[in-house]
C-alpha positions as CSV (number, residue, x, y, z in Angstrom):
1,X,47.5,-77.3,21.9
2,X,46.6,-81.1,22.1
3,X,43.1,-82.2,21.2
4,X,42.2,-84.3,24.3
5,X,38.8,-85.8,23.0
6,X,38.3,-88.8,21.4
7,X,38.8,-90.0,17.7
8,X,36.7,-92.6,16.2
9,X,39.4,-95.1,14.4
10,X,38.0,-95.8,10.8
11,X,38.7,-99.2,11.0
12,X,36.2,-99.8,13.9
13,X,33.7,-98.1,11.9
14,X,34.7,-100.2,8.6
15,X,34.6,-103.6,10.6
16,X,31.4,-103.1,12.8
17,X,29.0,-101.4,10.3
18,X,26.5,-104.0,9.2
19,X,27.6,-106.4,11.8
20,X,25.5,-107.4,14.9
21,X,28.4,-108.7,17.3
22,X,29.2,-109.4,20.9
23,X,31.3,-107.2,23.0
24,X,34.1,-109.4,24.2
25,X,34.5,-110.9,20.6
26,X,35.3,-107.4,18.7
27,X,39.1,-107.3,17.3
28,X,39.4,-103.5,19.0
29,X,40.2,-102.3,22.6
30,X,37.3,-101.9,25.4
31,X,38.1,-99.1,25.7
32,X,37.6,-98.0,21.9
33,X,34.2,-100.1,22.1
34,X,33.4,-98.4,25.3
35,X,33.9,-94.3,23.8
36,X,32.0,-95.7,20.5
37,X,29.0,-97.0,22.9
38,X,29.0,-93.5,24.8
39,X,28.4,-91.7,21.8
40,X,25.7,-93.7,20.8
41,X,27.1,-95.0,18.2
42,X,26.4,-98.7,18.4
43,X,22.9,-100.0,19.4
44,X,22.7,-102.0,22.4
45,X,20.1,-104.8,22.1
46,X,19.5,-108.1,24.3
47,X,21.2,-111.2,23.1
48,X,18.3,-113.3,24.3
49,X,14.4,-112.0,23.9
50,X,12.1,-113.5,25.8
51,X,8.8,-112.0,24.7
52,X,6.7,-112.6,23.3
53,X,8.9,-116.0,22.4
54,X,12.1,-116.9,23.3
55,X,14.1,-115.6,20.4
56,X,18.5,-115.4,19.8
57,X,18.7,-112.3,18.1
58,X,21.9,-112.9,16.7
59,X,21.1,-116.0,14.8
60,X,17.0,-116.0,15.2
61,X,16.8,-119.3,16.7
62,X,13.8,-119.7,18.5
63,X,13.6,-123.7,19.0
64,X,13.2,-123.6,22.9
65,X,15.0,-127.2,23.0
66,X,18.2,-125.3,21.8
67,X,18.3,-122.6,24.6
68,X,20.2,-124.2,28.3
69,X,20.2,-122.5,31.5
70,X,23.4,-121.9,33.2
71,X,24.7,-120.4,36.1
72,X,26.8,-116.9,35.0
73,X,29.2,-115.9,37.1
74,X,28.3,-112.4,35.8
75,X,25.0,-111.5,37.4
76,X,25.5,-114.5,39.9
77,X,21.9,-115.9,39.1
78,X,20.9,-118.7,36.4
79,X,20.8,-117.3,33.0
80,X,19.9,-119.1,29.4
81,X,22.0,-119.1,26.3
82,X,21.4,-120.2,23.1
83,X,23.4,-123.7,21.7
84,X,22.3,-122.7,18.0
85,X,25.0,-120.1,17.7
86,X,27.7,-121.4,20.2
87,X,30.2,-121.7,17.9
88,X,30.6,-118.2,17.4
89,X,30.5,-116.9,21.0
90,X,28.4,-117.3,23.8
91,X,25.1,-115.2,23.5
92,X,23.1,-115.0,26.3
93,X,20.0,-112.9,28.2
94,X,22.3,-111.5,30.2
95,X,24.6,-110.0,27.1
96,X,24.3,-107.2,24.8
97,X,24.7,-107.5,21.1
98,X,26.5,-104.4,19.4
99,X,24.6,-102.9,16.2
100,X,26.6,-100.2,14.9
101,X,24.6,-96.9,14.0
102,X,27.6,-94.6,13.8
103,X,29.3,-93.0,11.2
104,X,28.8,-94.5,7.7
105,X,32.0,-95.9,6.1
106,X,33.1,-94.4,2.8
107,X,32.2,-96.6,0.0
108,X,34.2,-96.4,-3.4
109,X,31.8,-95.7,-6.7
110,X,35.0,-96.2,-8.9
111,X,35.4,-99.8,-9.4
112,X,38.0,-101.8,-12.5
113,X,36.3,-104.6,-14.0
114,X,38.9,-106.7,-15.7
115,X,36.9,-109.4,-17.3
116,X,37.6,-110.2,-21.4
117,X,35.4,-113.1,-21.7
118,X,32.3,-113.3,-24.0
119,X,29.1,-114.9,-23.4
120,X,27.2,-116.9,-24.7
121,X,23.3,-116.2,-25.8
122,X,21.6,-117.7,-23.2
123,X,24.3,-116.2,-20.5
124,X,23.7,-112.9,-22.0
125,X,19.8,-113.1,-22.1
126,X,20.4,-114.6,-18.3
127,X,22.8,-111.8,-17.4
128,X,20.4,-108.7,-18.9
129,X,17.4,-110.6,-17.0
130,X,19.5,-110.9,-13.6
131,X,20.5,-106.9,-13.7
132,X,17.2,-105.6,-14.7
133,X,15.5,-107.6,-11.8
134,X,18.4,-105.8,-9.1
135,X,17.7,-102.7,-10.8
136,X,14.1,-102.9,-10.1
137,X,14.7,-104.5,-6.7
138,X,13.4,-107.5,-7.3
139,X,14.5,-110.9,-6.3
140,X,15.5,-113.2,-9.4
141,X,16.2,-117.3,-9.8
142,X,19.1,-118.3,-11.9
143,X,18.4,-121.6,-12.6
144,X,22.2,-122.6,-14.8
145,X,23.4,-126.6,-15.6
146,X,26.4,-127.6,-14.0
147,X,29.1,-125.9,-15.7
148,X,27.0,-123.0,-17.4
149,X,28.9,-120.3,-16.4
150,X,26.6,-118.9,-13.7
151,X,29.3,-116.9,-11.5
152,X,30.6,-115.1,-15.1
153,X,27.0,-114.2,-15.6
154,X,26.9,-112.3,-12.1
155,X,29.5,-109.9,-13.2
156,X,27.5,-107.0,-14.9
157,X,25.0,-107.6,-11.9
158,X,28.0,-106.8,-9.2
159,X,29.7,-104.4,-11.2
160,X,26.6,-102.2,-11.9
161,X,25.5,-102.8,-7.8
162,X,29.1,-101.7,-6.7
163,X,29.3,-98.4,-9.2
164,X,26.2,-97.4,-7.4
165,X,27.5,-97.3,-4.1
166,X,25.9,-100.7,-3.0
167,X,27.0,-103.2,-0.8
168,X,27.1,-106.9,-2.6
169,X,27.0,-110.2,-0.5
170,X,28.0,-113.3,-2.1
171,X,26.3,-116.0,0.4
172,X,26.8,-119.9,-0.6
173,X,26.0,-123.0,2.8
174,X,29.8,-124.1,1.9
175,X,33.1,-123.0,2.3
176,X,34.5,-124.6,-0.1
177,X,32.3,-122.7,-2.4
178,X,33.6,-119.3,-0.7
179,X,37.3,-120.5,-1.4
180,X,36.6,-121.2,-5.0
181,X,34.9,-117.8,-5.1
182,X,36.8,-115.0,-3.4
183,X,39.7,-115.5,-5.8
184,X,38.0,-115.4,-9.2
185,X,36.0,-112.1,-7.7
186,X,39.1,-110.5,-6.5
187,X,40.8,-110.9,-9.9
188,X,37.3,-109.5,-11.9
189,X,37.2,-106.5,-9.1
190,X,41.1,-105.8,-8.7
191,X,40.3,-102.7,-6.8
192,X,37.6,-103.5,-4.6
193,X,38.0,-104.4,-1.3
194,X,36.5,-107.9,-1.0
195,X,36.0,-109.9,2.2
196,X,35.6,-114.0,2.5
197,X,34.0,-115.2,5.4
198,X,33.9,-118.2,6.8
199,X,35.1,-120.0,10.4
200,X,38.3,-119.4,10.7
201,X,39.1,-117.1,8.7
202,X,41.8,-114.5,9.6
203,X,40.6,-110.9,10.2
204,X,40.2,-108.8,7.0
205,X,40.8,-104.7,7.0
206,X,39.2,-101.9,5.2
207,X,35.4,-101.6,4.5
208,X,34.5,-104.7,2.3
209,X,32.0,-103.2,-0.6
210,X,31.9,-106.9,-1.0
211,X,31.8,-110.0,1.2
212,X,31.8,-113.3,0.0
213,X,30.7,-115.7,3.0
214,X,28.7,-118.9,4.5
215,X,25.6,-118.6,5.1
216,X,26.4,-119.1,9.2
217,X,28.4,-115.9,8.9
218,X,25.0,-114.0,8.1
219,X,24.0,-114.2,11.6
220,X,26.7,-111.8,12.5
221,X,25.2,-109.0,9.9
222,X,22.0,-107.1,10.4
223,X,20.9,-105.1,7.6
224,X,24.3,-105.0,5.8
225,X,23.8,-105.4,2.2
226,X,22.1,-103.5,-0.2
227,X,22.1,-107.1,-3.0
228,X,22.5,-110.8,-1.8
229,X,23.3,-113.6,-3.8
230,X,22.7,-117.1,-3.0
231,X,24.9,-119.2,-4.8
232,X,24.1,-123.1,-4.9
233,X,20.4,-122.0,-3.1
234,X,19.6,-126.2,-2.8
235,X,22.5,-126.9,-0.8
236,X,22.6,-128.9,2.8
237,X,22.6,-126.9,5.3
238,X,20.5,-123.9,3.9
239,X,17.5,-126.0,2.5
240,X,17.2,-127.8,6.0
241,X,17.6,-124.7,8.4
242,X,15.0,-122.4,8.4
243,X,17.6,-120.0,11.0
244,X,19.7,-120.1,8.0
245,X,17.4,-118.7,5.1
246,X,16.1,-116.1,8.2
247,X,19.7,-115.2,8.2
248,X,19.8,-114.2,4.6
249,X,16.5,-112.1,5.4
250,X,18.0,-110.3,8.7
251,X,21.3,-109.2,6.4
252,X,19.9,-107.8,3.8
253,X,18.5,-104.0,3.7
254,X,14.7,-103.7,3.7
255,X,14.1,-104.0,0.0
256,X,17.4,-105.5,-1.0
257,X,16.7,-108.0,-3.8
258,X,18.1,-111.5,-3.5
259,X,19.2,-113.7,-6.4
260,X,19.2,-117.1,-5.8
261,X,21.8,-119.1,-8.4
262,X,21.4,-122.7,-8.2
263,X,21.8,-126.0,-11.0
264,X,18.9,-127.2,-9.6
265,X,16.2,-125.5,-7.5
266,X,13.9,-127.1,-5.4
267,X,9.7,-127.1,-6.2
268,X,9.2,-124.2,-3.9
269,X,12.2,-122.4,-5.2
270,X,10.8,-122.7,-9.4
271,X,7.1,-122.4,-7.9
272,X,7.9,-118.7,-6.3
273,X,9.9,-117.8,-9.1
274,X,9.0,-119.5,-12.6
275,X,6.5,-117.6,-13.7
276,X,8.6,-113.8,-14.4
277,X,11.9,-113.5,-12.3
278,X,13.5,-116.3,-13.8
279,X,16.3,-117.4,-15.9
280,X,17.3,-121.0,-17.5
281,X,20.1,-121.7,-18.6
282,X,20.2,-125.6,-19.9
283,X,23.7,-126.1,-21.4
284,X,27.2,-125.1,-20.8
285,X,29.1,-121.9,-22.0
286,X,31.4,-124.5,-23.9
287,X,28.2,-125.9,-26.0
288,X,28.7,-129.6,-25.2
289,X,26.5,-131.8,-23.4
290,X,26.4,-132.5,-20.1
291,X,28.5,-135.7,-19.1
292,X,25.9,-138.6,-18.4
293,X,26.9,-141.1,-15.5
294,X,27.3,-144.4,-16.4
295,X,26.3,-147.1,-13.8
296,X,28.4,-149.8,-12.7
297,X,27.4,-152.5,-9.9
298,X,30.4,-152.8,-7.3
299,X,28.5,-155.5,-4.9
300,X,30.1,-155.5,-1.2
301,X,32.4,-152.7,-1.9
302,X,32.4,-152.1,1.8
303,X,32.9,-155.9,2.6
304,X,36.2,-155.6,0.1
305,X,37.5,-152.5,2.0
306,X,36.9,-153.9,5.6
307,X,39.1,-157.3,4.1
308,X,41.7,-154.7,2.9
309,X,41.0,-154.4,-0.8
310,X,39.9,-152.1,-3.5
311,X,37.5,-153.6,-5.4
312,X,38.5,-155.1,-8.5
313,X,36.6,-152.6,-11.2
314,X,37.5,-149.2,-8.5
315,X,41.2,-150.6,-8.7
316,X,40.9,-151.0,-12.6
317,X,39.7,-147.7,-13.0
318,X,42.0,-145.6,-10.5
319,X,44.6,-147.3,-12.1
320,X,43.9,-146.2,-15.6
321,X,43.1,-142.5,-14.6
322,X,47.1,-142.7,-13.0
323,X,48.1,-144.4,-16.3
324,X,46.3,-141.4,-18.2
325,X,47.6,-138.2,-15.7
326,X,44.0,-137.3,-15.5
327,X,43.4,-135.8,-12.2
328,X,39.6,-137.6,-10.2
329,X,37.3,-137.1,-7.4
330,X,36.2,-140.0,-5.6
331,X,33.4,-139.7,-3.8
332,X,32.6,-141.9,-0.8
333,X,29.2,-142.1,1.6
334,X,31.0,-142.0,4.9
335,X,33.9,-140.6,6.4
336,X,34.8,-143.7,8.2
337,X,34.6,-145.8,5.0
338,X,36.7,-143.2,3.0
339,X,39.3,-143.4,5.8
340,X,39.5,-147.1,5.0
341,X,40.3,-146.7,2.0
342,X,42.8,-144.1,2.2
343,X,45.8,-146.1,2.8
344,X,44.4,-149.0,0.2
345,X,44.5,-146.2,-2.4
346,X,48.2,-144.9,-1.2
347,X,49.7,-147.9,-1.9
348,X,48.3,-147.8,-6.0
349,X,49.5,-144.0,-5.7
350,X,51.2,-142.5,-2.3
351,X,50.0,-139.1,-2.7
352,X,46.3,-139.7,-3.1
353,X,44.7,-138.4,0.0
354,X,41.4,-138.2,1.6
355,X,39.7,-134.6,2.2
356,X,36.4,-134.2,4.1
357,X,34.4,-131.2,6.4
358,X,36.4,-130.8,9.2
359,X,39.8,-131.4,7.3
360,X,41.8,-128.5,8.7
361,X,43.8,-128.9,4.8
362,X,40.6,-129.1,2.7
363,X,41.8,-125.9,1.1
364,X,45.6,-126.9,0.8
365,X,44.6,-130.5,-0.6
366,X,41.5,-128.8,-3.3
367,X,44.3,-126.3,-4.5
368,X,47.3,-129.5,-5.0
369,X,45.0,-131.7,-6.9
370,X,44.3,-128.2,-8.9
371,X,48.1,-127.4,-9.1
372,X,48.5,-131.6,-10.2
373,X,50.7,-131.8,-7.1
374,X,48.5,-134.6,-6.1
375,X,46.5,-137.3,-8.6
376,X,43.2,-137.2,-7.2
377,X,40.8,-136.9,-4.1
378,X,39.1,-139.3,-1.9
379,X,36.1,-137.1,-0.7
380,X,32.9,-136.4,0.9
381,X,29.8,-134.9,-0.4
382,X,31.7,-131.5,0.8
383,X,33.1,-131.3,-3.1
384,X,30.3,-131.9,-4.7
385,X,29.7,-128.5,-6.0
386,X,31.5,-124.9,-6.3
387,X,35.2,-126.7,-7.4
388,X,36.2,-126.2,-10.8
389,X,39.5,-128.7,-12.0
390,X,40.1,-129.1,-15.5
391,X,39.8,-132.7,-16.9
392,X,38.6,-134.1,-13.8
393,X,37.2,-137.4,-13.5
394,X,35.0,-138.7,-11.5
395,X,33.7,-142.1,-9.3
396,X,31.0,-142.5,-6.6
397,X,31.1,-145.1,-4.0
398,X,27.9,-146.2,-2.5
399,X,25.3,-143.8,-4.8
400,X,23.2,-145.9,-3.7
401,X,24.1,-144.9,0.0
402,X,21.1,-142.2,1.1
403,X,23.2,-138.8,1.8
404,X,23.4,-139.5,-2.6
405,X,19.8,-137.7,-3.4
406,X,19.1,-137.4,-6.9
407,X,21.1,-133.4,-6.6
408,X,23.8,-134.6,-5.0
409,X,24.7,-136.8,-7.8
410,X,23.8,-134.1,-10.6
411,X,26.2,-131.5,-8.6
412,X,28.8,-134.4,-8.7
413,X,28.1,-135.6,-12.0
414,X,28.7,-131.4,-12.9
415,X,32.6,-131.4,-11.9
416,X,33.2,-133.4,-14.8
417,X,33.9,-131.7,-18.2
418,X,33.8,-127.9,-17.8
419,X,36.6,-127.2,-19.2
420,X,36.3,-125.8,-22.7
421,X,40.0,-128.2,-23.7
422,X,38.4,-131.2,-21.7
423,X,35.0,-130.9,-22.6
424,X,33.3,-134.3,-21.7
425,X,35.0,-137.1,-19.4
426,X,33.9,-139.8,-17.4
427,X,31.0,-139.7,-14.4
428,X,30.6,-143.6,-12.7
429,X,28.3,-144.5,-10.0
430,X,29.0,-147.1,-8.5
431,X,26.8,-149.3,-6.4
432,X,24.9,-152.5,-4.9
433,X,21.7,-151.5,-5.9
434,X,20.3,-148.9,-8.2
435,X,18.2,-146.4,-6.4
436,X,15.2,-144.0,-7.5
437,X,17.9,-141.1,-7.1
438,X,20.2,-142.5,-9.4
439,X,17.8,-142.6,-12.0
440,X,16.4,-139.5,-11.6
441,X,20.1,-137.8,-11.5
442,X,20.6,-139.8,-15.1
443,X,17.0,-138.8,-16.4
444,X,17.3,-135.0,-15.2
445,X,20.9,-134.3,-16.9
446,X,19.6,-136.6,-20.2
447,X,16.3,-134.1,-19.9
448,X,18.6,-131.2,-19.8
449,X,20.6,-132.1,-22.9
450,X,17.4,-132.6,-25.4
451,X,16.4,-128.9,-23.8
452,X,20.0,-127.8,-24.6
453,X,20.4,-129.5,-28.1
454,X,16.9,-130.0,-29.5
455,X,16.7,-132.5,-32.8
């Protein structure tokens, strides 16, 4: 005799559970979606609230300058949506968003951890300090120098959180920081189903004990993770967008813990945190100083590019890093100036290319100039943290330009020498015009080596 009824397919339970998501946008049938809703196992709730604000409930945005009327074809009347969250499908007040409440998935307690490094002291106080604060389930700052080793350090911390049956989310506001991630977690955690998420990405299968993802991607999860992480806490966009950091509160489980890992916090960040969850970290696993930028005026550098020239010291020193085979970053203030430069550069070396945010070969480009495939970069501020390439040197155009604050340049200043083999290397800013950021970059990273190596 056939069983007639209905069977709920795992993978629709793995993929929906911690997820708040619209209807039309789930990767399985209607008509799966529709048996899954009839027996209650998803939670219907209103895409847009309107008491007692106006409120997405997806993505939290309630900046009424943000919602826009429109005329749905659906109910055949005027309904509002909210612009905040376009990007990942229309939510409106006139659309359900799907919580699931089901079945739970099966989670895995028997996890490999295939790590044979050794820490340092200070990683090793940071590490015990970081796993005792998740045990207790309280939140924790990791406040690490550039190159310090703070992703090694969360190991014990995700490794003890996934043996307990815990879901672990690895949030960071870049995905180029997600890119650089997924890989090194997924050869730690060989066995462990691990998720990146980011736009664009290709559907994953199989419950994800771990998720790696941007911080946009937390408005599609509602109570999904038992520990978050928050690497590179100071970055643009989270610091700016209040939805964003909201996000990170709607994911987590009601008294999930949240570490924030970061090179360098922001006041209110040390102010909440200084005082007992906290961990400092001011030198790098390798126990060599922190490269400090030297500063070098290029006056009308954009003048020079417009004529169809590299400046005279730029061209000086690209040239000597292709003399030397030592892979660089260069770092420009604009897109529209880097793109200008692109071809000046090709002719000096043909397979320099530019790379910036909505580069649809970021990844391919990061991954040849780490393969040496390519001799360096022309980039954005979109590498300035979370990319690792051995002996990497580095130039910044414009730091005088204002997207360069005084973090920006320490992040950028940090590519250079973490390599243990390649240990310092070269960190220029150039400029028309030195700024109170530049300084304060220079001072901070000279401050963090007297901490690091005291007389």
């Amino acid at each position: 005799m056939k069983y007639k009824g209905w069977l709920l397919p795992p993978a629709l339970r793995d993929f929906h559970e911690g997820r708040i998501w619209l209807k039309n946008h789930s990767p399985y049938s209607s008509a799966h979606i529709d048996k899954a809703i009839e027996r209650k196992y998803f939670n219907l709730i209103e895409g847009i609230q309107m008491k007692p604000v106006i409120r997405c409930n997806r993505c939290h945005n309630t900046n009424p300058q943000l919602f826009t009327l429109f005329d749905c074809s659906k109910c055949q009347q005027q309904c509002l949506y909210c612009r905040h969250c376009i990007k990942m499908g229309r939510v409106s007040s006139c659309t359900n968003l799907m919580v699931w409440i089901g079945p739970k998935a099966i989670k895995t307690y028997k996890h490999l951890f295939k790590w044979a490094g050794q820490f340092t002291e200070l990683q090793q106080q940071a590490a015990n300090e970081t796993l005792a604060s998740v045990e207790a389930k309280r939140s924790h700052l990791i406040h690490a120098v550039c190159g310090a080793g703070k992703t090694e350090l969360l190991f014990p911390t995700v490794y003890d959180a996934l043996k307990r049956g815990l879901r672990v989310c690895i949030a960071t506001p870049r995905t180029d920081v997600v890119l650089e991630l997924t890989p090194r977690f997924q050869q730690v955690f060989p066995e462990t189903i691990i998720h990146a998420s980011y736009g664009g990405v290709s559907q994953q299968h199989g419950y994800a004990q771990m998720v790696i993802a941007t911080t946009h991607q937390l408005y599609r999860f509602d109570k999904a993770f038992d520990v978050i992480i928050v690497d590179e806490a100071d970055a643009f966009p989270y610091t700016f967008d209040e939805t964003l950091q909201r996000a990170v509160g709607k994911a987590k489980k009601e008294h999930a813990p949240i570490v924030f890992v970061t090179a360098t916090p922001s006041p209110s960040l040390l102010h909440a945190f200084q005082q007992e969850s906290y961990s400092f970290i001011p030198k790098r696993y390798h126990n060599h100083p922190l490269p400090v930028p030297q500063v070098r005026a290029l006056w009308g550098y954009d003048k020079s590019f417009q004529r169809g020239t590299i400046p005279k010291r730029l061209k000086k020193w690209t040239e000597e890093r292709l003399s030397q085979k030592q892979p660089f970053l260069i770092f420009f203030p604009t897109i529209a100036l880097m793109n200008r430069a692109e071809p000046l550069f090709q002719l000096l070396d043909e397979k320099i290319v530019a790379v910036h945010a909505a580069d649809s070969e970021r990844k391919e480009k990061v991954l040849k100039l780490r393969n040496k495939e390519v001799p360096g970069l022309l980039t954005t501020t979109i590498l300035e943290r979370g990319i690792t390439i051995s002996n990497v040197q580095v130039a910044v155009i414009g730091a005088e330009s204002l997207i360069f604050t005084a973090n920006a340049l320490i992040q950028i200043a940090g590519r250079v020498g973490r390599d243990r083999q390649f240990p310092a290397g070269e960190v220029l800013f150039f400029h028309h015009g030195i700024t109170i950021e530049m300084d304060e970059a220079c001072a901070k990273i000279a401050l963090y080596n007297r901490k690091g190596f005291p007389q």
